[in-house]
MOPAC internal coordinates of N, CA, C and O (Angstrom, degrees):
PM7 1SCF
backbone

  N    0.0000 0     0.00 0     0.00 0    0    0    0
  C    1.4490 1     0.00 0     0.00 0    1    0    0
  C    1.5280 1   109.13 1     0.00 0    2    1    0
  O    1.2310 1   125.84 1   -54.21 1    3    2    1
  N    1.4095 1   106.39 1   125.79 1    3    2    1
  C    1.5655 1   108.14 1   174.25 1    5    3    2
  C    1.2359 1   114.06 1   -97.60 1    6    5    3
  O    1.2310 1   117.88 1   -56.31 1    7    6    5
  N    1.8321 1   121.65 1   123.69 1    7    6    5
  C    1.2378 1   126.04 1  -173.46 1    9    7    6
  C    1.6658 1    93.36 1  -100.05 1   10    9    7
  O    1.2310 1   124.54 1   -32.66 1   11   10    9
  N    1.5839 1   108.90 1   147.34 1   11   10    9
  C    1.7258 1   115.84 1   174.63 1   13   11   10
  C    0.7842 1    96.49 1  -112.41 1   14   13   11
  O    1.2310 1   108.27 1   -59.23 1   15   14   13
  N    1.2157 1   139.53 1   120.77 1   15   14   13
  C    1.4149 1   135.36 1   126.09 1   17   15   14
  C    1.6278 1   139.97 1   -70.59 1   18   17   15
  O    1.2310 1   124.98 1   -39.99 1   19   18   17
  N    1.3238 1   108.04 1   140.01 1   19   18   17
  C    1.4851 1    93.43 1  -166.60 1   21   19   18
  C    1.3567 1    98.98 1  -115.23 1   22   21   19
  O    1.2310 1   132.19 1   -57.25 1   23   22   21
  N    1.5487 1    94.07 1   122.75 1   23   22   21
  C    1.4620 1   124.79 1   163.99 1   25   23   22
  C    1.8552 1   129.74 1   -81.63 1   26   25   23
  O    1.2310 1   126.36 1   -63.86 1   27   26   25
  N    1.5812 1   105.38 1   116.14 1   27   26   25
  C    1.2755 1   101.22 1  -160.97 1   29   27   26
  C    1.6226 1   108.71 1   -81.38 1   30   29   27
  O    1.2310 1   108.74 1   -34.56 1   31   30   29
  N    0.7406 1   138.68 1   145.44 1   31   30   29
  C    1.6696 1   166.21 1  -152.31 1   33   31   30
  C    1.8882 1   111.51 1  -108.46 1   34   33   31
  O    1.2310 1   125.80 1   -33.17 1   35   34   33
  N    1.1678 1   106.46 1   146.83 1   35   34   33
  C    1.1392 1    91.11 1  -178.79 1   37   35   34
  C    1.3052 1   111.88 1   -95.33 1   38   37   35
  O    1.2310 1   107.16 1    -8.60 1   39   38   37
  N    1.7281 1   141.52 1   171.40 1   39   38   37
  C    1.0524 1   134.12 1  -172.89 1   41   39   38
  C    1.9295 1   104.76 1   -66.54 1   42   41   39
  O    1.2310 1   125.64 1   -16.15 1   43   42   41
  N    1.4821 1   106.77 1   163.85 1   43   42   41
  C    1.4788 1   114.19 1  -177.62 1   45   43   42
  C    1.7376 1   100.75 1   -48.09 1   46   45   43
  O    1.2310 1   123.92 1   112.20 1   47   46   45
  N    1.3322 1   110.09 1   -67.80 1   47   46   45
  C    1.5643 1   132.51 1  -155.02 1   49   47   46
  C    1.4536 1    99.99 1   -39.19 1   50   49   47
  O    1.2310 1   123.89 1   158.44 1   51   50   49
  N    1.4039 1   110.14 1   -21.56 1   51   50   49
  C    2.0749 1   112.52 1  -178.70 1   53   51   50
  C    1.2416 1   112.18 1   -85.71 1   54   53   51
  O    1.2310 1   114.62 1   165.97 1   55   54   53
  N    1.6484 1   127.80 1   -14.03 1   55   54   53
  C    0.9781 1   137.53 1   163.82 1   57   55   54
  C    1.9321 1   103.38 1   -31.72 1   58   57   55
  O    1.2310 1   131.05 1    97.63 1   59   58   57
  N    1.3951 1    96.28 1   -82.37 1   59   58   57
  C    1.7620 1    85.08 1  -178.77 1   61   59   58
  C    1.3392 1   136.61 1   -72.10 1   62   61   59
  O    1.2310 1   120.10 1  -118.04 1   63   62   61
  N    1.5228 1   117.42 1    61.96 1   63   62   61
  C    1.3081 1   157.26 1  -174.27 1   65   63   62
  C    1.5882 1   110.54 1  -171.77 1   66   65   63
  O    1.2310 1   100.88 1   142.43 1   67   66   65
  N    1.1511 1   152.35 1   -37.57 1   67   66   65
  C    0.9074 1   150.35 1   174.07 1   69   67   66
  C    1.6204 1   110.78 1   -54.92 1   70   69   67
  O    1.2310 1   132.91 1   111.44 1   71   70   69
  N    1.6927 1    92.66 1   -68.56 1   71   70   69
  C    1.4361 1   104.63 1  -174.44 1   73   71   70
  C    1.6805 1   135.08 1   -62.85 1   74   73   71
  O    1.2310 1   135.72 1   155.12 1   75   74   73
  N    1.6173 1    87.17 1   -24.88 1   75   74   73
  C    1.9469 1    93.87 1   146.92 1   77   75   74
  C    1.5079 1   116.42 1   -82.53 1   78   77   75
  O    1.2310 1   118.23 1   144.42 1   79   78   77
  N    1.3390 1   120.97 1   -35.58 1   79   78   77
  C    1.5747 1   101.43 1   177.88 1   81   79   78
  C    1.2495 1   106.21 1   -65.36 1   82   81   79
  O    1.2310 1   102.16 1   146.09 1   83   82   81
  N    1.4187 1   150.22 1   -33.91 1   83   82   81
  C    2.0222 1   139.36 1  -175.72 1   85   83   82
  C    1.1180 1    92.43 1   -66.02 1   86   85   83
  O    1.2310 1   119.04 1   124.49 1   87   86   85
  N    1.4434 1   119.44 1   -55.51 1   87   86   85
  C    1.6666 1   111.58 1  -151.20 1   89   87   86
  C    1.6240 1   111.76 1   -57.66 1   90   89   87
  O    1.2310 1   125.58 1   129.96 1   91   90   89
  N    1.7658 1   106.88 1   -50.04 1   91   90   89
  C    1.3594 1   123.28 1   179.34 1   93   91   90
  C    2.1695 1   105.50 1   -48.51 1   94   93   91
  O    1.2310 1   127.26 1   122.84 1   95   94   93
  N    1.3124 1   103.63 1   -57.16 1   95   94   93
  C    1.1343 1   110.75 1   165.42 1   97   95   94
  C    1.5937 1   121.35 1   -22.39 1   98   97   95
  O    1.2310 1   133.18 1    91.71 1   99   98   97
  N    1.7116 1    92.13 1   -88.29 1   99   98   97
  C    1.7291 1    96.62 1   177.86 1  101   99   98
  C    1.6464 1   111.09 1   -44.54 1  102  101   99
  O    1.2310 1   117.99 1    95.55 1  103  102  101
  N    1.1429 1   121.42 1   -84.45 1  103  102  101
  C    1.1933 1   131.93 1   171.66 1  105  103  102
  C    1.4580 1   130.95 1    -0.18 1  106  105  103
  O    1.2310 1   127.40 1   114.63 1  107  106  105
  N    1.5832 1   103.37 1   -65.37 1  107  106  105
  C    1.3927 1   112.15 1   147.51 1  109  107  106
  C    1.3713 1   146.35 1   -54.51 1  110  109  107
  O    1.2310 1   129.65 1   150.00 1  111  110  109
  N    1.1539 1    99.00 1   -30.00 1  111  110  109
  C    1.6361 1   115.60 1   170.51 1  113  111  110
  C    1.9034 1   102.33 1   -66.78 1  114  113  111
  O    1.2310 1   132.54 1   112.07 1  115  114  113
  N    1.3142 1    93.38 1   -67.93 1  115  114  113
  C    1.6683 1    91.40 1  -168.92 1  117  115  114
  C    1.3722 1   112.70 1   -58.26 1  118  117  115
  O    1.2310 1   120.36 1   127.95 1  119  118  117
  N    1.2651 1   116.93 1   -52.05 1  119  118  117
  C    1.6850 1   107.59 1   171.93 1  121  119  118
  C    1.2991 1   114.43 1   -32.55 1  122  121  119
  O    1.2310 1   130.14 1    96.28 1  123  122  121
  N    1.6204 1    98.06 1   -83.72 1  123  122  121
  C    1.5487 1   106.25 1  -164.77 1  125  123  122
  C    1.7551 1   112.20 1   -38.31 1  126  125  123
  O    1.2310 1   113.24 1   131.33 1  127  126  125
  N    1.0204 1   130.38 1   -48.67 1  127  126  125
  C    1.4103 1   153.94 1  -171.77 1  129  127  126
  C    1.6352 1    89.74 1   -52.84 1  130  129  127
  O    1.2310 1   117.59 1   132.27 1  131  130  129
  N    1.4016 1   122.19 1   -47.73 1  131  130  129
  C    1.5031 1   109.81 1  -153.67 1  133  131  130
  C    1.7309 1   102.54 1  -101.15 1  134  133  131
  O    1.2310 1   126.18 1   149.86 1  135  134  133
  N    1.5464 1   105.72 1   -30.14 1  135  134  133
  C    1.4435 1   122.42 1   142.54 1  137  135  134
  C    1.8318 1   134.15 1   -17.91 1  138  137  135
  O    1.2310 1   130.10 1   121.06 1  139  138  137
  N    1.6729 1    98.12 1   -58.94 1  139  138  137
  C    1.0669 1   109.55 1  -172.75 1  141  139  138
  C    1.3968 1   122.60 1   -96.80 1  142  141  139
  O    1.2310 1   120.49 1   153.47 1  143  142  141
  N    1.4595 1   116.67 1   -26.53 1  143  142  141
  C    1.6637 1   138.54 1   152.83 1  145  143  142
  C    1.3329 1   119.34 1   -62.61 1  146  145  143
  O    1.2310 1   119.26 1   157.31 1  147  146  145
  N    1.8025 1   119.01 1   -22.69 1  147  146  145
  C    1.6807 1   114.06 1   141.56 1  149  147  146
  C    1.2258 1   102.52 1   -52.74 1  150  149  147
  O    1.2310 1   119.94 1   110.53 1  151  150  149
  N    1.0913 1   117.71 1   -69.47 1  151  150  149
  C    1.2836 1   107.83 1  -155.27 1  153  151  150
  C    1.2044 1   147.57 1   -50.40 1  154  153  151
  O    1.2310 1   135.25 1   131.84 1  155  154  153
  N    1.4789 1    88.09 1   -48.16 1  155  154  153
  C    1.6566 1   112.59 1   177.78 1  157  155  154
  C    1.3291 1   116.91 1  -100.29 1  158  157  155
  O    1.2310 1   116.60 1   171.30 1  159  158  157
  N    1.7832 1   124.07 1    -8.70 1  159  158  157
  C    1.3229 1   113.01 1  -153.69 1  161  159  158
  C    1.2480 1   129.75 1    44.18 1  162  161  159
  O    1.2310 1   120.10 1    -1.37 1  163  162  161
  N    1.3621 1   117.41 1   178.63 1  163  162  161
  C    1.0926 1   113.44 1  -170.62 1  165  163  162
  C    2.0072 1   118.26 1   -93.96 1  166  165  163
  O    1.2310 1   132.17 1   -63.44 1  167  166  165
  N    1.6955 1    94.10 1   116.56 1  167  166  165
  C    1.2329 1    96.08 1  -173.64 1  169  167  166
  C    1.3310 1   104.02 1  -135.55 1  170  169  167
  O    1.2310 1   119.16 1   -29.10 1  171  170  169
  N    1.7112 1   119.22 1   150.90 1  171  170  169
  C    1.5298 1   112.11 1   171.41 1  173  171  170
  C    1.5702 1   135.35 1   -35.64 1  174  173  171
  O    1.2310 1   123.19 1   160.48 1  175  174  173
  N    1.2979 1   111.48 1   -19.52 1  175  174  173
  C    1.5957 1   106.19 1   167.56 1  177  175  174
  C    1.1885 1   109.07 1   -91.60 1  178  177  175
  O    1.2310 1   113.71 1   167.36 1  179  178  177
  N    1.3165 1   129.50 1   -12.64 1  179  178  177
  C    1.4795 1   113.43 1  -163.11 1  181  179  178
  C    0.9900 1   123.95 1   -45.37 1  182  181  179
  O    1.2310 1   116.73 1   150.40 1  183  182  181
  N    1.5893 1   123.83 1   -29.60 1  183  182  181
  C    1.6948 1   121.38 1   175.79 1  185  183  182
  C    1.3774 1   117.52 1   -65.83 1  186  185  183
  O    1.2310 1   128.02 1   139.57 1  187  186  185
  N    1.3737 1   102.16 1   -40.43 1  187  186  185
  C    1.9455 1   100.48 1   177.53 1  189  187  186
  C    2.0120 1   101.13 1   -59.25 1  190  189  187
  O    1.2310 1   126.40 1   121.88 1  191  190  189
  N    1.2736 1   105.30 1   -58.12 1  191  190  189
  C    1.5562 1    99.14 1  -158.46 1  193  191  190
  C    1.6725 1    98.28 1   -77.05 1  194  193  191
  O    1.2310 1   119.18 1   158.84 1  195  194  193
  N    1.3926 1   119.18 1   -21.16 1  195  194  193
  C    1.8316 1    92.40 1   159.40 1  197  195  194
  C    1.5284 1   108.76 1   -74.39 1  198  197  195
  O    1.2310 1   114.01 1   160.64 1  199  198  197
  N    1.2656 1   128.94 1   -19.36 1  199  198  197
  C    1.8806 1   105.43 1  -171.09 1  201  199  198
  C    1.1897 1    87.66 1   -91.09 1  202  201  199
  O    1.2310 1    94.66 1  -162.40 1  203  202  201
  N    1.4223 1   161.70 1    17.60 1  203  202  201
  C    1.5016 1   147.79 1   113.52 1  205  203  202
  C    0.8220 1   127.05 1   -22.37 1  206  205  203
  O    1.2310 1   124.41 1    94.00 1  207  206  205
  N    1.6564 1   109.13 1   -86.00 1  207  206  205
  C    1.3053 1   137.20 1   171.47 1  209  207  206
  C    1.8888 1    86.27 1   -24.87 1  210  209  207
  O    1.2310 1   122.33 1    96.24 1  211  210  209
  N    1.4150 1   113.14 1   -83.76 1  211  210  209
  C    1.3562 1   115.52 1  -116.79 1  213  211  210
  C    1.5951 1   104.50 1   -97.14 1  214  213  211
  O    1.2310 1   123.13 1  -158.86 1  215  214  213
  N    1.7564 1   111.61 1    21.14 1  215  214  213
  C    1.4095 1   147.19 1   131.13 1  217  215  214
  C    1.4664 1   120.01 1   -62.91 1  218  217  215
  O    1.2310 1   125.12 1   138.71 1  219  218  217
  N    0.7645 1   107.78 1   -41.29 1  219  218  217
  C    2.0154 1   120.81 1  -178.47 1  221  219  218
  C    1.5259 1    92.87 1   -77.41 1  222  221  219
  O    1.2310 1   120.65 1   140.01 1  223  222  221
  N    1.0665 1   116.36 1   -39.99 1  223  222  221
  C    1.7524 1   103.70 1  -146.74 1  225  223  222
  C    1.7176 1   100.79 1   -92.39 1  226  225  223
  O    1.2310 1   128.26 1   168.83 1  227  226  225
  N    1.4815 1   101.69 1   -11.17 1  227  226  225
  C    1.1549 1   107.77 1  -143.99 1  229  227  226
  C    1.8743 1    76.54 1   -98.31 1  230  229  227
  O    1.2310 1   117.02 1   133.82 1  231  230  229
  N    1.4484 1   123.27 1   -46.18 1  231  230  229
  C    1.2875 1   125.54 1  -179.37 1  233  231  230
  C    1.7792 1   100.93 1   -52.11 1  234  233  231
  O    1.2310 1   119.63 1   114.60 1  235  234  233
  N    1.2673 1   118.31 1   -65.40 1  235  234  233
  C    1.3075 1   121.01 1   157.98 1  237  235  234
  C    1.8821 1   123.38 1    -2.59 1  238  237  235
  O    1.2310 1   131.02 1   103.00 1  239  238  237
  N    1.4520 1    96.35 1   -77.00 1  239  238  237
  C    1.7004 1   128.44 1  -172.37 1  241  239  238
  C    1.3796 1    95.06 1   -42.21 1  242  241  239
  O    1.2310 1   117.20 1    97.11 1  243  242  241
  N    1.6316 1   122.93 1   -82.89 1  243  242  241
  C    1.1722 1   135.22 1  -168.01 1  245  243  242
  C    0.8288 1   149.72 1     1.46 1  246  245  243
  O    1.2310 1   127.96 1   104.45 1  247  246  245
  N    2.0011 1   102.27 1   -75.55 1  247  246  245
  C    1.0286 1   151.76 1  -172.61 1  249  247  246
  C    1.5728 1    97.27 1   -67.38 1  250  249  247
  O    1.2310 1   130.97 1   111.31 1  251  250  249
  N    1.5382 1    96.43 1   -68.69 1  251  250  249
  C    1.5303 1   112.86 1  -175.74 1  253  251  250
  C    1.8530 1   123.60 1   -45.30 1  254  253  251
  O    1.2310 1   138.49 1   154.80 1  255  254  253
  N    1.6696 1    81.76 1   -25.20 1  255  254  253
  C    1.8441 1    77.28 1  -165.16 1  257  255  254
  C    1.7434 1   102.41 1   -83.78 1  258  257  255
  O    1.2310 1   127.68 1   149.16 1  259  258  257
  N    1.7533 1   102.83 1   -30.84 1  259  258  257
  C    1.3248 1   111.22 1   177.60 1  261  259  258
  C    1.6692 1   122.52 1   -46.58 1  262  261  259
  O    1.2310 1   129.96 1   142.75 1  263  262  261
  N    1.7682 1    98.40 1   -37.25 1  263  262  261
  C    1.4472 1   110.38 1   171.86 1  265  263  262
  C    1.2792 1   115.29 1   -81.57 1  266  265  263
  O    1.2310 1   110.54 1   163.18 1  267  266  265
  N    1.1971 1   135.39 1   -16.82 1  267  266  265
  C    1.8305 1   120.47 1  -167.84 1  269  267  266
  C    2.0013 1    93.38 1  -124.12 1  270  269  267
  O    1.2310 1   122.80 1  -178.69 1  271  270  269
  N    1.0537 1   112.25 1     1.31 1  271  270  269
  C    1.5516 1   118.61 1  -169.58 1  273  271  270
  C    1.6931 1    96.88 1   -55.00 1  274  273  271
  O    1.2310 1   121.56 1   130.86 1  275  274  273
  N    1.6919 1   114.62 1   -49.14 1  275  274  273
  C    1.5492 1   128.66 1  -162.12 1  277  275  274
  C    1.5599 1    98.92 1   -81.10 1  278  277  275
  O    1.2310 1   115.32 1   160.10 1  279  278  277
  N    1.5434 1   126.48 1   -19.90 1  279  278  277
  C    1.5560 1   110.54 1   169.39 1  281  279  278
  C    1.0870 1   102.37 1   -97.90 1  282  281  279
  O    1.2310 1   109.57 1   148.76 1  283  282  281
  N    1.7897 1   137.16 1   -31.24 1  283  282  281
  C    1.4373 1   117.57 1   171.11 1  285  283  282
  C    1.2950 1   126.83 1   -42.40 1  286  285  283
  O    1.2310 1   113.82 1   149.12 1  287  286  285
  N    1.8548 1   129.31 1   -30.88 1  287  286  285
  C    1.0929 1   153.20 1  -151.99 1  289  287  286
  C    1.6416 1    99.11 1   -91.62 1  290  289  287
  O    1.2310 1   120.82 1   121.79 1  291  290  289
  N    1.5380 1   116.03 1   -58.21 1  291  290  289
  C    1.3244 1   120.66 1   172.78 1  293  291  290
  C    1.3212 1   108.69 1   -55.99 1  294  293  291
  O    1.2310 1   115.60 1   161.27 1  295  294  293
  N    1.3704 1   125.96 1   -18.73 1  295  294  293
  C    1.8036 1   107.80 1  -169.61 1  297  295  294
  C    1.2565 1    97.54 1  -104.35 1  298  297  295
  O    1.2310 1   121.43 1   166.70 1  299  298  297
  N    1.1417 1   114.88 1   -13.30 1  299  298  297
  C    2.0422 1   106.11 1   177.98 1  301  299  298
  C    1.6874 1    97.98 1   -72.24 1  302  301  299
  O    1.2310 1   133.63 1   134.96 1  303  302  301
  N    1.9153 1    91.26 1   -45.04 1  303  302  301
  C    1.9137 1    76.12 1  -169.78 1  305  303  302
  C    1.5532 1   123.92 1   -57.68 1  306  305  303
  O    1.2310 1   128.56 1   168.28 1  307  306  305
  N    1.8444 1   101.12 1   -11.72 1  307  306  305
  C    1.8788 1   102.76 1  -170.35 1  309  307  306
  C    1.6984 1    90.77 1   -72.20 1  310  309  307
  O    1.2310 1   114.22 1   154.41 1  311  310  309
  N    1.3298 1   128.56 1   -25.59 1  311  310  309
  C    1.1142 1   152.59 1  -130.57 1  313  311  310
  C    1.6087 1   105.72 1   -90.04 1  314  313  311
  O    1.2310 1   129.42 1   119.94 1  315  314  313
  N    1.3804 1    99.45 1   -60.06 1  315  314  313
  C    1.4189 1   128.92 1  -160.14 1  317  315  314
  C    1.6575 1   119.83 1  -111.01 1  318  317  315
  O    1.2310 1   125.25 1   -33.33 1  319  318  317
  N    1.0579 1   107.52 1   146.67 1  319  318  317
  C    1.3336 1   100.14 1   171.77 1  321  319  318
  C    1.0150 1   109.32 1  -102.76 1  322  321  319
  O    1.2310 1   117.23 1   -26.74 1  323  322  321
  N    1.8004 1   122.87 1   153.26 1  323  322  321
  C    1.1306 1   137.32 1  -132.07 1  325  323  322
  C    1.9539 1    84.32 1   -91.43 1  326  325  323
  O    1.2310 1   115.76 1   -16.15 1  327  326  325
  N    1.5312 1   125.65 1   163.85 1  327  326  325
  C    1.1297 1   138.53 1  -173.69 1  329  327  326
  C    1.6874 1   111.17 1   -80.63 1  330  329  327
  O    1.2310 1   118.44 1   -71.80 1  331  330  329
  N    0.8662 1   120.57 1   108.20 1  331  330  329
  C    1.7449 1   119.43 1  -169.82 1  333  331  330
  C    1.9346 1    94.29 1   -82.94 1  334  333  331
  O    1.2310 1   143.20 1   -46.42 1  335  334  333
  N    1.9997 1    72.53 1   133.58 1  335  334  333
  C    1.4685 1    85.83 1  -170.55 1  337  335  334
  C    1.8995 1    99.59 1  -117.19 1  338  337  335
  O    1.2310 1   120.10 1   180.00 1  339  338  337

């Protein structure tokens, strides 16, 4: 028997905050992670000094994407053609 549960969603308007906080998320994680295993190889701390790193980068990411997110968007549209609906 399959039980559904319904999971509530957040309103649309959080969308542009949401979708920079995952992206910044993923992003940061994998870099920093592949970043810091150049660096250091693989050694018993590596997990502490990548979840540093990839805390810093990630405070970094955020902010940044929140600010350049609205000109990245304008240069795809000079970029792109618009989605036929």
């Amino acid at each position: 028997m399959i039980v559904k549960t319904s999971r509530r969603k957040l309103p649309a308007h959080y969308a542009a905050i949401v979708s920079p906080l995952v992206l910044s998320l993923l992003m940061t994680f994998i870099v920093s992670f592949i970043s810091t295993l150049k660096s250091l190889g693989l050694q018993p701390d590596l997990p502490a000094t990548w979840l540093t790193a990839w805390g810093l980068s990630w405070l970094m990411a955020f902010p940044t994407l929140l600010l350049v997110l609205p000109a990245v968007r304008r240069i795809v549209g000079w970029l792109c053609e618009p989605v036929a609906r």
